[in-house]
N, C-alpha and C positions, 0 to 999 in steps of 0.2 A: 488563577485559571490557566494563564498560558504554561506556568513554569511545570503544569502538572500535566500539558497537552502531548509531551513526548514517550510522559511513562504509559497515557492512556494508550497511544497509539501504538506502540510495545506492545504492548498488552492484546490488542484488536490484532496484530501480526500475529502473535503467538498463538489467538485461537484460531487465526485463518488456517495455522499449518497444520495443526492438530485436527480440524476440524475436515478440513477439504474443503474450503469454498474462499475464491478470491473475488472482494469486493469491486464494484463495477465503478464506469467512469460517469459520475453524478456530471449534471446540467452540460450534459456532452450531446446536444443534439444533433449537430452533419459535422461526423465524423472524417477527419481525410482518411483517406484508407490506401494514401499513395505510399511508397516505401517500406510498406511489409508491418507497419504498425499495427496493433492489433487496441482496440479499444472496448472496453467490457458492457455490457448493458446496467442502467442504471443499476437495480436489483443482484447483480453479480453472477457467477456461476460457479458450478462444483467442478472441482476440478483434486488436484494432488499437488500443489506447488512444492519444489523442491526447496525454494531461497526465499525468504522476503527483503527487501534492500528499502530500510526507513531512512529519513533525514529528514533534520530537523534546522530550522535557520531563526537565529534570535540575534539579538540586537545587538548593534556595535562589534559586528561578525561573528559571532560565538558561530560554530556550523557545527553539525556531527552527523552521522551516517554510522547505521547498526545494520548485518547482515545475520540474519535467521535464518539457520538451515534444520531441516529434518536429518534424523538418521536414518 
């Protein structure tokens, strides 16, 4: 399950872009909203994202970072 969590998550980016709608910030109840951060409601919103920036962190440091872009 874990080794399969990166391609799902791929995957869920890729129809975010296609689709227009970027998923929101789950069990994020008081948000700081100091610093210009922008935090999404549970549920998400529609929007056009031009990039999505995935990363993935496993054991014994493997790390990786995938960026998605539209054309």
């Amino acid at each position: 399950a874990l080794g399969a969590s990166g391609a799902i998550e791929t995957a869920f980016a890729a129809l975010a872009l296609r689709d227009g709608w970027v998923p929101g910030s789950l069990n994020c109840e008081n948000p700081v909203t100091e610093g210009g951060l922008t935090f999404l409601p549970p549920g998400g919103v529609t929007g056009r994202p031009a990039t999505v920036l995935k990363q993935s962190f496993g054991f014994g440091g493997t790390n990786a970072a995938l960026v998605l872009a539209r054309d």
